[in-house]
C-alpha positions as a Markdown table, in Angstrom:
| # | Residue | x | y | z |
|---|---|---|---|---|
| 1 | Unk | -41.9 | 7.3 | -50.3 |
| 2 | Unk | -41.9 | 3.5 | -51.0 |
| 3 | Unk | -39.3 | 1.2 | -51.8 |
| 4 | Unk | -39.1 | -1.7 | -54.0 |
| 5 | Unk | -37.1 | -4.6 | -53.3 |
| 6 | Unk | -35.6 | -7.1 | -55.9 |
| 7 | Unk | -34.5 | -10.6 | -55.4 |
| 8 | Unk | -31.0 | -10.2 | -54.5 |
| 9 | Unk | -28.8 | -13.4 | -54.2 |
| 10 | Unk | -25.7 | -11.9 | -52.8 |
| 11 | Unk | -24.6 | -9.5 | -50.6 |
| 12 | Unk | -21.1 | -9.0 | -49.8 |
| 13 | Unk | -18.9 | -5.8 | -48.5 |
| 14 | Unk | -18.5 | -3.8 | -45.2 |
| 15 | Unk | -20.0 | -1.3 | -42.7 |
| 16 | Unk | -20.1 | 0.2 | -39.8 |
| 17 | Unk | -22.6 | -0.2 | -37.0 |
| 18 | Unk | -24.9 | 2.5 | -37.0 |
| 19 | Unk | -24.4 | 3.7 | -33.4 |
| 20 | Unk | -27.1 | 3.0 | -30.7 |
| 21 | Unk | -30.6 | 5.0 | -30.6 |
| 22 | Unk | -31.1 | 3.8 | -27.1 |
| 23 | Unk | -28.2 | 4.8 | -25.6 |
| 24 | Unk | -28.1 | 7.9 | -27.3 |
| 25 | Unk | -31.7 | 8.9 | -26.1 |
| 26 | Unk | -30.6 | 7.7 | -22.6 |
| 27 | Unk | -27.0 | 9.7 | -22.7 |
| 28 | Unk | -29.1 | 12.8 | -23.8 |
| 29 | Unk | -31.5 | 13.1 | -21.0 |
| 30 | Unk | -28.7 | 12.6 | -18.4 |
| 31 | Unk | -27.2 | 15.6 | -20.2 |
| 32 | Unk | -30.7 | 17.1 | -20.1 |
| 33 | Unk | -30.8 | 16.5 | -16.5 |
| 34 | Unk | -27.4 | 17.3 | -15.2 |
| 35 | Unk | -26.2 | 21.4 | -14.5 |
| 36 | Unk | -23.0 | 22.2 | -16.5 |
| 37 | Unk | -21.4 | 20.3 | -19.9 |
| 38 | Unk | -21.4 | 17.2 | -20.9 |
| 39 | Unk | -20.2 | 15.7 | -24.4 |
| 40 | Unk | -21.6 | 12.7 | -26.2 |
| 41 | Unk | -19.3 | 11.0 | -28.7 |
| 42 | Unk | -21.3 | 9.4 | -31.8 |
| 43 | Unk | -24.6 | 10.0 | -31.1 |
| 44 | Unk | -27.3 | 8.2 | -33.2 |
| 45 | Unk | -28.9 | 10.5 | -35.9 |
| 46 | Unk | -32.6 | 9.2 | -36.4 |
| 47 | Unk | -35.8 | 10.3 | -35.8 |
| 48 | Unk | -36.4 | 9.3 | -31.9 |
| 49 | Unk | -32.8 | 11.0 | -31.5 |
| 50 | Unk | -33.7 | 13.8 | -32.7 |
| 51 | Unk | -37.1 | 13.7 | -30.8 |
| 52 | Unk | -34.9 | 13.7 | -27.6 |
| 53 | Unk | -32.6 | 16.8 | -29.2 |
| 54 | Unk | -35.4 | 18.7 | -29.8 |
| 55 | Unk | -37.3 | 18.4 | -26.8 |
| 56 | Unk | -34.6 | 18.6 | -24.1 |
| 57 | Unk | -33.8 | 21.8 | -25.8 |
| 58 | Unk | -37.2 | 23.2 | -25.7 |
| 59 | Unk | -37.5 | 22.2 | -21.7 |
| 60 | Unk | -34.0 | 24.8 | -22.0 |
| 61 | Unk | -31.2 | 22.8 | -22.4 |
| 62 | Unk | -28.6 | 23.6 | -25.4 |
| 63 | Unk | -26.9 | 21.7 | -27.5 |
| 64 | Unk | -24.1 | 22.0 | -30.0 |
| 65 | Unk | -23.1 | 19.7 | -32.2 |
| 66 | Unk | -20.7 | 18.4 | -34.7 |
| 67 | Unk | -19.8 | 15.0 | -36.9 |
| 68 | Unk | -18.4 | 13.5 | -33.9 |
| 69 | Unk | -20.0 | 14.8 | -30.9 |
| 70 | Unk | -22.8 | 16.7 | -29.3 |
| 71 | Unk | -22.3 | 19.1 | -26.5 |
| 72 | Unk | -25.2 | 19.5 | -24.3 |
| 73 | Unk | -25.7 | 22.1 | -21.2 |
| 74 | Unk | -28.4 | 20.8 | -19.0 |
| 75 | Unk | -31.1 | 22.3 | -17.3 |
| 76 | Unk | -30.6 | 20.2 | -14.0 |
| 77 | Unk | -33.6 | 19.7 | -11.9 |
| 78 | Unk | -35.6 | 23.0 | -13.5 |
| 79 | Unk | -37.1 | 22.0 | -17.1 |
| 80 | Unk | -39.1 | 24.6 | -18.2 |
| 81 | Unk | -43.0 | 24.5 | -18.9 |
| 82 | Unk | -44.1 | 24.2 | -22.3 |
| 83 | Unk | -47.1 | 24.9 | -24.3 |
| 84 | Unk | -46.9 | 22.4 | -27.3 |
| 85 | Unk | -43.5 | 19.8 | -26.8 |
| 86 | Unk | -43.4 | 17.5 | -30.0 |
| 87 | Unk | -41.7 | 13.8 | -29.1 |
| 88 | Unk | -42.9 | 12.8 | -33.0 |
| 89 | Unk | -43.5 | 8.9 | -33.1 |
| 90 | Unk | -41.1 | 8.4 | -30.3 |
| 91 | Unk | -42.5 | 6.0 | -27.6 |
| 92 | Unk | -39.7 | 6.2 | -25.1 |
| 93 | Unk | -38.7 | 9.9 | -25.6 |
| 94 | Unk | -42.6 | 10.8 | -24.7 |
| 95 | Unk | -42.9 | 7.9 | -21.4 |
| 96 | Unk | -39.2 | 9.4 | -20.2 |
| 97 | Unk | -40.1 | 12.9 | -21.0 |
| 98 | Unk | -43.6 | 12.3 | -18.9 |
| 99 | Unk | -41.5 | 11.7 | -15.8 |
| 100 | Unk | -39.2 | 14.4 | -16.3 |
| 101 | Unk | -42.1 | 17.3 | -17.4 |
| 102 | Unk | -43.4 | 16.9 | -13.5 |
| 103 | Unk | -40.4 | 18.6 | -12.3 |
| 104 | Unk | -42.1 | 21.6 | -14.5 |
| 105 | Unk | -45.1 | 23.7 | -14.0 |
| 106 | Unk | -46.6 | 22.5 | -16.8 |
| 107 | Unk | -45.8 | 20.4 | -20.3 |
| 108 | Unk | -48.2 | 19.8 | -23.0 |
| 109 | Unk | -47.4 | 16.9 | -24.8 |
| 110 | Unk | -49.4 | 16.8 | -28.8 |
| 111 | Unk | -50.4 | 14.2 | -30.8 |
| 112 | Unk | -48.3 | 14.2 | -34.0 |
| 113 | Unk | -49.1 | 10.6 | -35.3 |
| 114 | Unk | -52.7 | 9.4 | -34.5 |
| 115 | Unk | -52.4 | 6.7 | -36.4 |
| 116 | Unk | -49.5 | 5.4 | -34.5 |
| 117 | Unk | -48.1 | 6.7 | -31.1 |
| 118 | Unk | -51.3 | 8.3 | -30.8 |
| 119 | Unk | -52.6 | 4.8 | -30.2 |
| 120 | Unk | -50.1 | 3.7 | -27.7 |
| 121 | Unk | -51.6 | 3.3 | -24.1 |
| 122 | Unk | -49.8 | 5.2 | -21.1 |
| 123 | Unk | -52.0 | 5.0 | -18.4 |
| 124 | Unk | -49.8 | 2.7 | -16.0 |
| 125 | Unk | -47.1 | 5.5 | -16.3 |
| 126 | Unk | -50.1 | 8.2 | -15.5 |
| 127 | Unk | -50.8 | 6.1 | -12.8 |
| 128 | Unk | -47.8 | 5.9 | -11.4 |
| 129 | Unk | -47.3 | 10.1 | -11.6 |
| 130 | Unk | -50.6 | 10.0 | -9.7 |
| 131 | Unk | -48.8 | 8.9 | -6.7 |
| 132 | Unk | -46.3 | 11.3 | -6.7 |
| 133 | Unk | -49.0 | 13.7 | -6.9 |
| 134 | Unk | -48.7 | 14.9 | -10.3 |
| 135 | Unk | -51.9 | 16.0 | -12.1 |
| 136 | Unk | -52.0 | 14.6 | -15.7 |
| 137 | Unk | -54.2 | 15.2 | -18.4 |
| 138 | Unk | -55.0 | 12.7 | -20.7 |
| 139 | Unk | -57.4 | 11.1 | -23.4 |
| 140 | Unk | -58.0 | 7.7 | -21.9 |
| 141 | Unk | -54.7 | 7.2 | -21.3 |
| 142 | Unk | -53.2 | 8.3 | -25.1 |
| 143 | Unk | -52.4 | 11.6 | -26.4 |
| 144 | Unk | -52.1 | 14.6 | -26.2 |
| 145 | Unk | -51.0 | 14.7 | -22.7 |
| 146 | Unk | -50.6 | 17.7 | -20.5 |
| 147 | Unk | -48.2 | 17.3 | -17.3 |
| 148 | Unk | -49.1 | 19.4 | -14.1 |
| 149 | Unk | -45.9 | 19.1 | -11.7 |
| 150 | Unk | -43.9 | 21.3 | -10.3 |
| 151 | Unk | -43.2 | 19.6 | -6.8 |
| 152 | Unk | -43.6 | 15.5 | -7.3 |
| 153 | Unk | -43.1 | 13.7 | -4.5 |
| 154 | Unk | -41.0 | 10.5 | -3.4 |
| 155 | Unk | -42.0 | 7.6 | -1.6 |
| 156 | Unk | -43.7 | 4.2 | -2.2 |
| 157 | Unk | -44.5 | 3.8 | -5.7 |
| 158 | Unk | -45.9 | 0.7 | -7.8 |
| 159 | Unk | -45.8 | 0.3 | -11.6 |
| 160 | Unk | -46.7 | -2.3 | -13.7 |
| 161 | Unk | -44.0 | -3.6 | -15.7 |
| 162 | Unk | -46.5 | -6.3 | -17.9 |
| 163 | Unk | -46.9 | -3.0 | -20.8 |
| 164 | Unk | -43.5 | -1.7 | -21.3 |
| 165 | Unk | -40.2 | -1.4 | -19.2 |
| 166 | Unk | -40.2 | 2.3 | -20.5 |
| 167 | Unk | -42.7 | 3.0 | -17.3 |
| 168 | Unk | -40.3 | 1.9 | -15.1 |
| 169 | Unk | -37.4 | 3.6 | -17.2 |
| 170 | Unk | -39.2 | 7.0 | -16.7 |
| 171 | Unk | -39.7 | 6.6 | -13.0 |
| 172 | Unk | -35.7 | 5.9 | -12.7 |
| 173 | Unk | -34.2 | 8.9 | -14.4 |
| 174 | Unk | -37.1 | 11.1 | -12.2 |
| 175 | Unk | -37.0 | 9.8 | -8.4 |
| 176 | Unk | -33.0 | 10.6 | -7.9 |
| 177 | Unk | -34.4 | 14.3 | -8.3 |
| 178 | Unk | -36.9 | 14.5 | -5.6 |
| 179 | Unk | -36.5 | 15.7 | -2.3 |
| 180 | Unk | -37.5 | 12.5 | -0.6 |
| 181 | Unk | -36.2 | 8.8 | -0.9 |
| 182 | Unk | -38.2 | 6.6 | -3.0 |
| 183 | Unk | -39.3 | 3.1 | -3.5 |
| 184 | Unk | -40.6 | 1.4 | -6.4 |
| 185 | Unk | -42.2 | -1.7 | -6.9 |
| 186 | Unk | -43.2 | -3.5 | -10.1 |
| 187 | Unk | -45.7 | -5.3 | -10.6 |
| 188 | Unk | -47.3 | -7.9 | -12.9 |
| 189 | Unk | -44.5 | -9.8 | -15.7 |
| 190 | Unk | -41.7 | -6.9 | -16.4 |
| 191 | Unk | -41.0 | -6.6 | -19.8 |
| 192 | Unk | -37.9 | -6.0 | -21.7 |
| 193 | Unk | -35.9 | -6.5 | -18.4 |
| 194 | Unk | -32.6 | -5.8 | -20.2 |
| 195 | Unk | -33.2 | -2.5 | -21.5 |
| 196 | Unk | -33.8 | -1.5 | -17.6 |
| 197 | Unk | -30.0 | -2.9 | -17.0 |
| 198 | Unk | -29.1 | 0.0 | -19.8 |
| 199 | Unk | -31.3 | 2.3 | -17.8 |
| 200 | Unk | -28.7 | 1.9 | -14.6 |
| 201 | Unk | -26.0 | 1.4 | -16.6 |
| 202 | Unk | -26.7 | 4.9 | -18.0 |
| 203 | Unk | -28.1 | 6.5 | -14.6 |
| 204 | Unk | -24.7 | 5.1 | -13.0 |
| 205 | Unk | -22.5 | 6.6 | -15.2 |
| 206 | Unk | -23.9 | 10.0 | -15.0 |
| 207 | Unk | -23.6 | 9.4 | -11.2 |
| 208 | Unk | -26.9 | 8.1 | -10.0 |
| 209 | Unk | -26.7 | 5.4 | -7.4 |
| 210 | Unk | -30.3 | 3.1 | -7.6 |
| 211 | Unk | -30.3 | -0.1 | -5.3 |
| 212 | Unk | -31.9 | -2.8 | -7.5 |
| 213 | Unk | -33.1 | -6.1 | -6.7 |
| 214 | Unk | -31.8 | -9.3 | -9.1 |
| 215 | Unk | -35.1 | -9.6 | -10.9 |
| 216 | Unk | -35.8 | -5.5 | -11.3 |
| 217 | Unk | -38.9 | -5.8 | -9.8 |
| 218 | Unk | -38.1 | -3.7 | -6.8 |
| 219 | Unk | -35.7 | -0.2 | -6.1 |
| 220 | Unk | -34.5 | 1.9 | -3.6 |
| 221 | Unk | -33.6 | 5.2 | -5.0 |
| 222 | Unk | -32.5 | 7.8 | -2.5 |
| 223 | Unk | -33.5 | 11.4 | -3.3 |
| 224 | Unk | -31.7 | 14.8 | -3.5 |
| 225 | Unk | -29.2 | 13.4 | -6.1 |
| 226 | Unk | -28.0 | 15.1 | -8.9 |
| 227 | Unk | -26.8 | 14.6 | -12.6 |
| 228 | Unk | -23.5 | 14.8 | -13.2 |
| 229 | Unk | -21.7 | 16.7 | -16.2 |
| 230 | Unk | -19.9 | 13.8 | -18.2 |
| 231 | Unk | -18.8 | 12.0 | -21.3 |
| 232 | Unk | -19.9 | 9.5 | -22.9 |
| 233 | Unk | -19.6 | 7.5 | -25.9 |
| 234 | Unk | -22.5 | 5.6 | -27.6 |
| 235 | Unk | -22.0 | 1.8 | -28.5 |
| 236 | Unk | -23.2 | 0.4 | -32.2 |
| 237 | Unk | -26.9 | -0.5 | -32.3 |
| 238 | Unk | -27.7 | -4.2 | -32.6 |
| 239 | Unk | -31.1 | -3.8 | -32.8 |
| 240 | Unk | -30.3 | -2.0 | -36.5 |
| 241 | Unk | -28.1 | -4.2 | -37.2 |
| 242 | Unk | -30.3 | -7.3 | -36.5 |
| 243 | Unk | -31.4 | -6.6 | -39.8 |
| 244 | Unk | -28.3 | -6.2 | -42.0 |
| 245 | Unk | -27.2 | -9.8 | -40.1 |
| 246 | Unk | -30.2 | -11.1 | -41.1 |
| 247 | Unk | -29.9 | -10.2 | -44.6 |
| 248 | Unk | -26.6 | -11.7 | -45.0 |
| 249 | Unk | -27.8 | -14.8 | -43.6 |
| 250 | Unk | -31.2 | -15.4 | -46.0 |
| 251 | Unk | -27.9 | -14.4 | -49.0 |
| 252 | Unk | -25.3 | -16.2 | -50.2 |
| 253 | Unk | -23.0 | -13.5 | -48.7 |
| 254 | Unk | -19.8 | -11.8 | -47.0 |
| 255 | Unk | -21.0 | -9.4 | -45.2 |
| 256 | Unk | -18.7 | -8.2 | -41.9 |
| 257 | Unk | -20.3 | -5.2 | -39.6 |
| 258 | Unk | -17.8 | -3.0 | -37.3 |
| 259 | Unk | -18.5 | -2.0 | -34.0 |
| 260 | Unk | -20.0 | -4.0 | -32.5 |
| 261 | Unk | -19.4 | -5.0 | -29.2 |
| 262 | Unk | -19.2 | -8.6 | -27.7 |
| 263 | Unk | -19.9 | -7.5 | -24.2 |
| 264 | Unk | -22.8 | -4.9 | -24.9 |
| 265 | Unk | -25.8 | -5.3 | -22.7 |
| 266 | Unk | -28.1 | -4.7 | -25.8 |
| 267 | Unk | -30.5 | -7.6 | -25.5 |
| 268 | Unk | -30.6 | -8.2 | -28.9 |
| 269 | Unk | -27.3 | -9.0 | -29.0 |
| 270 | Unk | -28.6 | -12.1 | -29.1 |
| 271 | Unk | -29.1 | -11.9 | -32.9 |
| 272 | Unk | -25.7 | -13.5 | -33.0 |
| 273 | Unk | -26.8 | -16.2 | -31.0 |
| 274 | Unk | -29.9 | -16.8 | -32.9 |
| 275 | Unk | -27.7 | -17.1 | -36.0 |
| 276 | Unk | -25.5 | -19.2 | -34.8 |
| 277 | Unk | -28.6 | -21.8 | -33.6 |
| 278 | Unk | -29.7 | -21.6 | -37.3 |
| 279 | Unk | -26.6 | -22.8 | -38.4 |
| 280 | Unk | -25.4 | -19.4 | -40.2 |
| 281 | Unk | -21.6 | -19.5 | -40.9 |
| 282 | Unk | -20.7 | -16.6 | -38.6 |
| 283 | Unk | -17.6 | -15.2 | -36.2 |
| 284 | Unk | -17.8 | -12.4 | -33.7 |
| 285 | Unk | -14.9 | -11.4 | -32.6 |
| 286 | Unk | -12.7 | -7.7 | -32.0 |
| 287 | Unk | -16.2 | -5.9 | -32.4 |
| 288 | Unk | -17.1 | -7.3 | -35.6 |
| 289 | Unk | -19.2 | -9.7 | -36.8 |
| 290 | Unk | -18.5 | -11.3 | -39.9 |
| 291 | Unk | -21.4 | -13.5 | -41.3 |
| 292 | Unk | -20.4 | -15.9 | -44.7 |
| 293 | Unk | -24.1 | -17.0 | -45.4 |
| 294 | Unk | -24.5 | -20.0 | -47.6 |
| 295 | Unk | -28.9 | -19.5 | -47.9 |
| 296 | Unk | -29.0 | -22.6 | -45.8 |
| 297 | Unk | -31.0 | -22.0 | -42.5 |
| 298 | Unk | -32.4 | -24.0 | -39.7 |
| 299 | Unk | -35.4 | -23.6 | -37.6 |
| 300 | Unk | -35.4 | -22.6 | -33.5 |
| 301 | Unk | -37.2 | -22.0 | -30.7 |
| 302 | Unk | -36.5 | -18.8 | -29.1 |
| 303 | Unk | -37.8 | -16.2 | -26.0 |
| 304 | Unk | -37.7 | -13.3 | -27.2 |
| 305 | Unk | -38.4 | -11.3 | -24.5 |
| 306 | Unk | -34.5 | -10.2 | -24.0 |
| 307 | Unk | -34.2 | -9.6 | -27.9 |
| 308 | Unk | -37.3 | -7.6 | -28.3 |
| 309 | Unk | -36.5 | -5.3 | -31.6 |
| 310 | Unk | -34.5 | -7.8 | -32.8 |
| 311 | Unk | -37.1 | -9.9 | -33.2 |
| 312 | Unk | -38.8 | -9.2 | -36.2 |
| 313 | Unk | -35.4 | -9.6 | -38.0 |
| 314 | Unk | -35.0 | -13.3 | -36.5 |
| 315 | Unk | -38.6 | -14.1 | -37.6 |
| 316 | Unk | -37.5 | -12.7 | -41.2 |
| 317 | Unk | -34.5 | -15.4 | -41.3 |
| 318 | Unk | -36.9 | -18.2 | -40.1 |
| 319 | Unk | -39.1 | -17.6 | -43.0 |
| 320 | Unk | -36.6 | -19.4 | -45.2 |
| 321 | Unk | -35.3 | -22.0 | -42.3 |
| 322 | Unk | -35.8 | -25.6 | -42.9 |
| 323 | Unk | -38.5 | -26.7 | -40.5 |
| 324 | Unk | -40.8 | -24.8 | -37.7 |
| 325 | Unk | -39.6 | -21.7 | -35.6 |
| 326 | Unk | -41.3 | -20.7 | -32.2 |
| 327 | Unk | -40.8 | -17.3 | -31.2 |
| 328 | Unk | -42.2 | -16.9 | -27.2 |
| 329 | Unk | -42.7 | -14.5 | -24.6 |
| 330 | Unk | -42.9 | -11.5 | -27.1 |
| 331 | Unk | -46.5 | -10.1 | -26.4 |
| 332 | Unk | -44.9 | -6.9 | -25.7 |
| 333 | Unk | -44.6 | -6.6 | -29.6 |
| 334 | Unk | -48.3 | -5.4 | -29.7 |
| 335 | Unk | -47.8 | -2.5 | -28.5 |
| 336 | Unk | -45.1 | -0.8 | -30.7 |
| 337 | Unk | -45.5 | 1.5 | -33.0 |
| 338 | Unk | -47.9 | -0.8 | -34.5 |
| 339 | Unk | -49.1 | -4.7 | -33.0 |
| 340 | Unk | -46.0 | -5.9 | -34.5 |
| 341 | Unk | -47.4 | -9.5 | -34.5 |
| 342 | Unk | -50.8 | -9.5 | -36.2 |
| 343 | Unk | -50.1 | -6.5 | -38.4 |
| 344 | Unk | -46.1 | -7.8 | -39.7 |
| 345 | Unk | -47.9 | -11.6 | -40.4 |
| 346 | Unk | -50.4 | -9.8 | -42.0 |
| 347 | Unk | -47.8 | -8.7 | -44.5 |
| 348 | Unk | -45.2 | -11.6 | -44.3 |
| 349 | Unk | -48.5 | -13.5 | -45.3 |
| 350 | Unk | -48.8 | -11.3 | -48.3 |
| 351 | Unk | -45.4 | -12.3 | -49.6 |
| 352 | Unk | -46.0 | -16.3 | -49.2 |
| 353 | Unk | -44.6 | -16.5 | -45.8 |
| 354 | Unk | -46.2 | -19.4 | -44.1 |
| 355 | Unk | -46.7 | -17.9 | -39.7 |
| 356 | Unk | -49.2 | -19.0 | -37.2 |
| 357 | Unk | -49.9 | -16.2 | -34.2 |
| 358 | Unk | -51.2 | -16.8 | -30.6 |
| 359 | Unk | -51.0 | -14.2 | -28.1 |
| 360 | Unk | -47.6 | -13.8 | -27.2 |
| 361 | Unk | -46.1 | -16.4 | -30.1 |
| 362 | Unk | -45.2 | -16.0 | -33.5 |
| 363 | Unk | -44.7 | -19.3 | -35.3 |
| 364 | Unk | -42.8 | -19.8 | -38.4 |
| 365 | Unk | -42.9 | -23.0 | -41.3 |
| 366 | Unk | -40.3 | -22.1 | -42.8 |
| 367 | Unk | -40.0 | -22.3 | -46.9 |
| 368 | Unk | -36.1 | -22.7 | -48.0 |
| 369 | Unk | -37.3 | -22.5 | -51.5 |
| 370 | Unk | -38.5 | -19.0 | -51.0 |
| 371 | Unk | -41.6 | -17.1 | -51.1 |
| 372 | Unk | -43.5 | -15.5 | -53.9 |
| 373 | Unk | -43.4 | -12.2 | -53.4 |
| 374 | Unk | -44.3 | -9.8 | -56.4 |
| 375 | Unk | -47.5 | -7.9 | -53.8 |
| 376 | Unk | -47.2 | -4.6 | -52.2 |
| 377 | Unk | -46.5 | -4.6 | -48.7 |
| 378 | Unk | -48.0 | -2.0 | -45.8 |
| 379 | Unk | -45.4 | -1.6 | -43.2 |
| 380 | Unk | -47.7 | 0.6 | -41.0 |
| 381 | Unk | -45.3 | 3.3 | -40.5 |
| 382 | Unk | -42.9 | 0.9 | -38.4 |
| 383 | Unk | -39.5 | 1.1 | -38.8 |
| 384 | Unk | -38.8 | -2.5 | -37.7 |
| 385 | Unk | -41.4 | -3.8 | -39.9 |
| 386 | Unk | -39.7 | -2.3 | -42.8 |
| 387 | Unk | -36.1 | -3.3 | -42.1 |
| 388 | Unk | -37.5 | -7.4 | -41.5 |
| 389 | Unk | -39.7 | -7.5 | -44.6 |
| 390 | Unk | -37.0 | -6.1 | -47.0 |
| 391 | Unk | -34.8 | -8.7 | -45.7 |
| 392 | Unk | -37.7 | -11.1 | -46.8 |
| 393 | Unk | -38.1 | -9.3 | -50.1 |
| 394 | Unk | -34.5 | -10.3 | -51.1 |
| 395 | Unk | -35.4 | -14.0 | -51.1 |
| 396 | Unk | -38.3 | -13.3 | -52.9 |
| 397 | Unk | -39.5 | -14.7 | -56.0 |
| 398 | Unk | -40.5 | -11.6 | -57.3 |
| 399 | Unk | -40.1 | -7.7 | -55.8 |
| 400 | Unk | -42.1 | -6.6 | -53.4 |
| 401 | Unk | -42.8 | -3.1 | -52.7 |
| 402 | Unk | -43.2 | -1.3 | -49.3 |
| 403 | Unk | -45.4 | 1.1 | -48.6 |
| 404 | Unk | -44.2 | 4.9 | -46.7 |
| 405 | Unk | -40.7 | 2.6 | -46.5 |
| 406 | Unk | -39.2 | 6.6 | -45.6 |
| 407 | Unk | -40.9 | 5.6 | -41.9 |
| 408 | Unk | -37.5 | 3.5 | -41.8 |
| 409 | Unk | -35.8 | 6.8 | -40.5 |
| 410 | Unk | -37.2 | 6.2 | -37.2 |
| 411 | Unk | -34.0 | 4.9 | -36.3 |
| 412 | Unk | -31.9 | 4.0 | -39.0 |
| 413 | Unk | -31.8 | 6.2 | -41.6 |
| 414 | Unk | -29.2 | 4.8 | -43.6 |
| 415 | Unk | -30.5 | 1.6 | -43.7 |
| 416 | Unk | -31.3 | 1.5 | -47.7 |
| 417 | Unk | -28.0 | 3.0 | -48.3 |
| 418 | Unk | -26.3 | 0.5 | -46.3 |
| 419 | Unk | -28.0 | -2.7 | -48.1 |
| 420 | Unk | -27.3 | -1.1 | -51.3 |
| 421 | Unk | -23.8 | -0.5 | -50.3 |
| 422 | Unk | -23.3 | -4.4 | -49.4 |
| 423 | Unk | -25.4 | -4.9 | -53.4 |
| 424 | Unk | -28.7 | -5.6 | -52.4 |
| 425 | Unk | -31.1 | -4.4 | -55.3 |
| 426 | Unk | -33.3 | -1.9 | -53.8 |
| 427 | Unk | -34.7 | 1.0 | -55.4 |
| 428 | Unk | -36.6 | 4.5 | -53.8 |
| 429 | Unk | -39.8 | 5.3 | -56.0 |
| 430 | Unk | -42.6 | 8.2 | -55.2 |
């Protein structure tokens, strides 16, 4: 389905957080991966959520669940083999799912979106599963996948980090389950090093113990641990809310969103930060954040390399900042569910947005007066495009409609109902 935005000029009203798809994916596999019954306390409901659900169930864990929590009885260090295991469009669920399926005979892993995870490279993870010993078969390095484990071994491992941190993720929730010790080094430019802090913070929880270095390039990890049987409760999602903040802040608005923490480890956190350098009338305090936008914006220079899916959102705000925004360090953006750089300024382009790309930059001239609008946009089936350009579309001069806008599911399905709630004009249509 599409949706079409209208210019909205204010947005005012409360919600809460939608609560985190990261940590929920994470909190499920250590479920997954520990023997006996854990609980999970608002787990996120979105399409790479459910990915994990489903999966971790078909490699024989089960799972109850209820409004509040989910219930989870792990299979420990015994997934089962499976013929045909489905991740969807989920990017992390299949890389952490990879490292997990060698502890199984076999796991075939199919290719449910061609035209988007299907295109997603993997082979530094199949390289590094190489040298454990795992046999992995693959189509030049994309799906479908088919996992031949069974007995992986530990030891000295390299991975690069210059793709995605989700390599390295994989590699952490697997090595505390082999027999031997193990040692991993990354190599080249590690990306998204926060996201590996929620990767320990997670595996330390559940009872893991990994001996990091203070840049995360290298690890000790000794072998012959196990998952522990826990609870856990799941933090509000910033990257979600990136959007919503951003939103309020392109509006003349009162817009205040619950539950979020002031002392998460969520990179993009920083959205509040970046607001704040733009000049956005905004407190965060007692877990919420309370944005009073006046429409009056100003431009920044910004690495996004800590922020990474919360980036798109910034770069929507910017579009309507007076003067020039840099956005740095964010190469790993091109390899998301779709090259979030030159596809999204393709389509911010569309709408009159005035954004310059390089390699690993996104530039922004900002236009307080607004842009056109009144085109129909192609979000390429990524969720994060679709939350940053309808935050665009309500400074518009005219609507602009989104194509297969339903994609927005991925990881916040609520996210239409949750503008409309706060009286931004958006409408579903077939």
């Amino acid at each position: 389905m599409d949706v079409i935005v209208r210019p909205t000029p204010v947005l005012k009203g409360e919600i809460g957080a939608l609560s985190s798809k990261n940590y929920t994916t994470r909190y499920l596999l250590a479920a997954a991966l520990a023997e006996g019954e854990s609980t999970i306390y608002y787990p996120a409901h979105s399409e790479d959520s459910d990915a994990m659900r489903r999966c971790i169930q078909d490699l024989g864990a089960t799972l109850t669940e209820d409004d509040e929590k989910a219930v989870i009885t792990g299979f420990g260090k015994t997934p089962r083999s499976v013929k045909e295991l489905n991740v969807g469009n989920a990017g992390a669920v299949l890389r952490f799912l990879m490292g997990i399926a060698s502890l199984s005979e076999e796991v075939a892993f199919v290719n449910t979106y061609p035209d988007s995870l299907g295109k997603r490279p993997h082979d530094d993870l199949i390289d590094a599963l190489g040298q454990l010993g795992v046999q992995v078969e693959h189509s030049n390095g994309r799906l479908p996948i088919t996992i031949r484990g069974g007995r992986p071994k530990g030891g000295s491992i390299t991975v690069s980090g210059s793709v995605s941190s989700q390599y390295l993720s994989a590699l952490l929730f697997l090595t505390p389950l082999l027999e031997e010790d193990s040692e991993i080094t990354v190599t080249g430019d590690l990306k998204s090093k926060v996201v590996i802090g929620q990767t320990l913070e997670v595996l330390e929880q559940a009872g893991i113990v990994v001996y990091a270095d203070e840049e995360y390039m290298f690890f000790r990890v000794p072998g012959r641990q196990s998952y522990q049987a826990k609870t856990y409760t799941v933090q509000g999602d910033y990257p979600g809310s990136a959007a919503v903040l951003a939103a309020a802040a392109v509006t003349r608005s009162d817009v205040t969103i619950r539950n979020l923490s002031e002392d998460s480890k969520q990179g993009e956190r920083a959205i509040v930060d970046v607001l704040r350098m733009m000049q956005v009338p905004l407190v965060h305090e007692n877990g919420n954040v309370r944005v009073q936008g006046n429409g009056t914006l100003k431009a920044l220079e910004f690495d996004g390399d800590t922020a990474t899916d919360a980036v798109l959102a910034m770069v929507a705000a910017a579009v309507f900042a007076e003067g020039t925004s840099r956005f740095y360090n964010v190469e790993n953006l091109r390899y998301k569910e779709c090259d979030r750089i030159t596809d999204y300024l393709a389509e911010l382009r569309k709408a009159g947005a005035r954004v310059e790309e390089r390699q690993a930059e996104i530039i922004v001239h900002g236009r307080p007066e607004g842009v056109e609008g009144g085109v129909e946009i192609n979000a390429h089936y990524d969720h994060r495009v679709i939350m940053a350009l309808t935050v665009v579309g309500l400074r518009a001069g005219k609507p602009l409609r989104i194509k297969d806008a339903h994609h927005v599911a991925k990881s916040y399905p609520q996210y239409f109902d949750h503008l409309k709630a706060l009286g931004a004009d958006v409408e579903w249509v077939n």
